[in-house]
N, C-alpha and C positions, 0 to 999 in steps of 0.2 A: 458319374462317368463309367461308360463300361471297358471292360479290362478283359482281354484274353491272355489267356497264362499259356508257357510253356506247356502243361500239360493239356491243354487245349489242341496244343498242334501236337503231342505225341498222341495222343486222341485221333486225331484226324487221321495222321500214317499208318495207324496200326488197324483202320478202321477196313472193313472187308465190304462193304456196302457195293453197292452198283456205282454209283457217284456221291461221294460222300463229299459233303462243305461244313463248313465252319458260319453258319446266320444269324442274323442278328434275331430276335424274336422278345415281343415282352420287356424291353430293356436290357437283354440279356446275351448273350454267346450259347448258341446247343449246335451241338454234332447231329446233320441230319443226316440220314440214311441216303436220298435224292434231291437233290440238290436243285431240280428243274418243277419238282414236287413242292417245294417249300412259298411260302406267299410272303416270308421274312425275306431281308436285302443279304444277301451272296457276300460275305466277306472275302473268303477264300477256299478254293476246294482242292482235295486232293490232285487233280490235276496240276494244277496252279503248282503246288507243294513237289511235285514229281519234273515237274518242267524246270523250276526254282532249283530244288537242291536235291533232285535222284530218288534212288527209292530207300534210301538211308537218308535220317535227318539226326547230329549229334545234339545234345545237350545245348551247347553253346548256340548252335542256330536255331533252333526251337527257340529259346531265351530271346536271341533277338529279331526274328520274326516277330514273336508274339507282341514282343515292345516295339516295332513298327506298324505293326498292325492295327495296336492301341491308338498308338499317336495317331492315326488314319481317321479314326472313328471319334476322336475329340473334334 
């Protein structure tokens, strides 16, 4: 089962990229730089994350993003 972690999604906020997502790739969870560039499936992208919860994300919502966004991917 793959798993995104909180620090997945402070990864992704803090990310300065053009379009930066969260994909799946390889079995895996990686931080791309472009998001429209990648040939993995689009979990979630800083837009997404900006739209959702602003341009601050605390502790506690990172935590449970990441655990809904797990349970998405089961």
């Amino acid at each position: 089962m793959t798993t995104i972690s909180a620090d997945d999604i402070r990864a992704l906020a803090r990310s300065d990229d053009a379009d930066p997502a969260l994909a799946m790739d390889d079995g895996g969870v990686r931080l791309v730089p472009h998001a429209a560039d990648t040939g993995g499936h689009i979990v979630y992208t800083k837009a997404d994350l900006v739209r959702d919860y602003g341009e601050e994300i605390t502790d506690v919502q990172a935590e449970v993003l990441a655990a809904g966004l797990t349970a998405q991917l089961a």
